[in-house]
N, C-alpha and C positions, 0 to 999 in steps of 0.2 A: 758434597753430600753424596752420600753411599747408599745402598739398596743392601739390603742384607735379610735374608728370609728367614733369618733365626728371631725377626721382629716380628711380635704378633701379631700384628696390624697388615706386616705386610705379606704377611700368610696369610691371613684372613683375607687381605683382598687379592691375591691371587687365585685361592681357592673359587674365589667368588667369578673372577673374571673364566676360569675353567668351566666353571659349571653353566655360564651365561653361553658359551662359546658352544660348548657342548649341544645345550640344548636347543641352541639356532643350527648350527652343524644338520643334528641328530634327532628331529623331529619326534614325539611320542606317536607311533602309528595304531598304539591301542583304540578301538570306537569310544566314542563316550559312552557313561554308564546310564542317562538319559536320552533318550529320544526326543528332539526337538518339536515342539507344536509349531502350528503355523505362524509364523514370521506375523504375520498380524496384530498379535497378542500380544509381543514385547513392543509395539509400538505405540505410544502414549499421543502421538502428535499428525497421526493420520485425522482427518477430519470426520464426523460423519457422514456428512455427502458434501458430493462437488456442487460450487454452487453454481447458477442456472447462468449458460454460457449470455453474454451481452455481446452482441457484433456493433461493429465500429456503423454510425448511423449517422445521418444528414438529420438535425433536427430545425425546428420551427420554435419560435417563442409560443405557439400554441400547442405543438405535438410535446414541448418541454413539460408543460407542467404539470401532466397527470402524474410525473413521477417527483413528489414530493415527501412520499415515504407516509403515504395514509393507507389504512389496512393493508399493512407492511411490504409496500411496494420499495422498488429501490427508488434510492433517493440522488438524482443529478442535478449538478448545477454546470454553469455553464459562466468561463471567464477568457475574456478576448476572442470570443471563435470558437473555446475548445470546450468541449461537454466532457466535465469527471465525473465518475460515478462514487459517490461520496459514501454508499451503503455502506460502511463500513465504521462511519462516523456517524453514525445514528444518534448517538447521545449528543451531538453538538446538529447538525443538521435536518435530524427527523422532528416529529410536530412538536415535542417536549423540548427540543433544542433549541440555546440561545441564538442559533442562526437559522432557525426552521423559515423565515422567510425569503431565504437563498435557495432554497430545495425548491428544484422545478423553477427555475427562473435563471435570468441572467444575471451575475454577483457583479459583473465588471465594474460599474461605479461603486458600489460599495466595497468591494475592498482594495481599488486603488485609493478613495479617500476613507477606509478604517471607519466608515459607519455602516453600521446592521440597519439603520432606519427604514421603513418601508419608502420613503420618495425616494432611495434611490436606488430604489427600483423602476425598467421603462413597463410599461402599459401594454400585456401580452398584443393588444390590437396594435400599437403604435410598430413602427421601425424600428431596430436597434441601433441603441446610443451608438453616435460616433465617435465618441468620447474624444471631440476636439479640443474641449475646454480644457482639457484634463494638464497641470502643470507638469515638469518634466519630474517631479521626484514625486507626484503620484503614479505616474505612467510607470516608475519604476518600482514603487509600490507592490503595483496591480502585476508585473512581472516577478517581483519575489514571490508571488501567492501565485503565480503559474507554476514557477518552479518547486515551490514548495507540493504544490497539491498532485504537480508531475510526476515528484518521488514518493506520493505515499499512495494515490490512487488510481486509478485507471484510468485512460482517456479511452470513452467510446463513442465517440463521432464529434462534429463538428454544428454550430450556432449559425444559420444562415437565416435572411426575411424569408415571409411569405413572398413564394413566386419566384423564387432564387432555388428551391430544391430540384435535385437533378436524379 
């Protein structure tokens, strides 16, 4: 196979590859014929505000559950120890949510055993589940939904009893 530049093809793409060469070489130093607005404005995915900073916090099954996402407070729940902040999932955990009973509470036994039911939920007064009973492919369960809720939410603090806060 031969290269011959009396081929139109391959003049056309030589000319092409010159002019690419060229104009990476040879920069155009003309200004633009517009003036730029502020950088703001071409951006569609700025938000309108930051939303309100959450610091990592020691919670209590009591100090949990004002935030259940009622006049639109954020909404955490809290599985093995770890408090996520679920606001985000409003439509699944806020009051209208099919899990709105996990908001402001402890989820652990529920969703290591896959039920939303309110008993299993523990008794803001009582101690938190130990969840000994808990068999080993719930336990593992209950770790898919850490890991899951790891990558899509926030963890900001941690489920301790009353009298354990430091």
């Amino acid at each position: 196979m031969t290269f011959s530049i009396g081929n139109p093809i391959n003049t056309a793409l030589v000319l092409y590859i010159v002019y690419r060469v060229n104009s990476i070489l040879f920069p155009s130093i003309k200004p633009p014929s517009t003036i730029p607005h502020d950088f703001r404005d071409g951006y569609s995915w700025m938000p309108k505000s930051h939303p309100p900073t959450m610091l990592y916090k020691t919670y209590t099954p009591k100090t949990l559950t004002p935030f259940n996402g009622m006049n639109g407070q954020r909404i955490l729940l809290a599985i093995n120890g770890i408090v996520f902040d679920v606001s985000r999932g409003r439509n699944f955990y806020g009051p209208e949510g099919m899990y709105a009973n996990f908001a402001g509470r402890d989820a652990s036994r529920g969703m290591a055993k896959q039920s939303f039911d309110e008993e299993m939920l523990t008794d803001i007064d009582q101690p938190l589940d130990k969840l000994e009973d808990l068999t080993p492919s719930e336990i593992e369960n209950m770790n898919g939904w850490i890991d899951h809720f790891s990558s899509k939410y926030t963890v900001c603090g941690r489920l301790v009893n009353e009298g354990e806060v430091q």
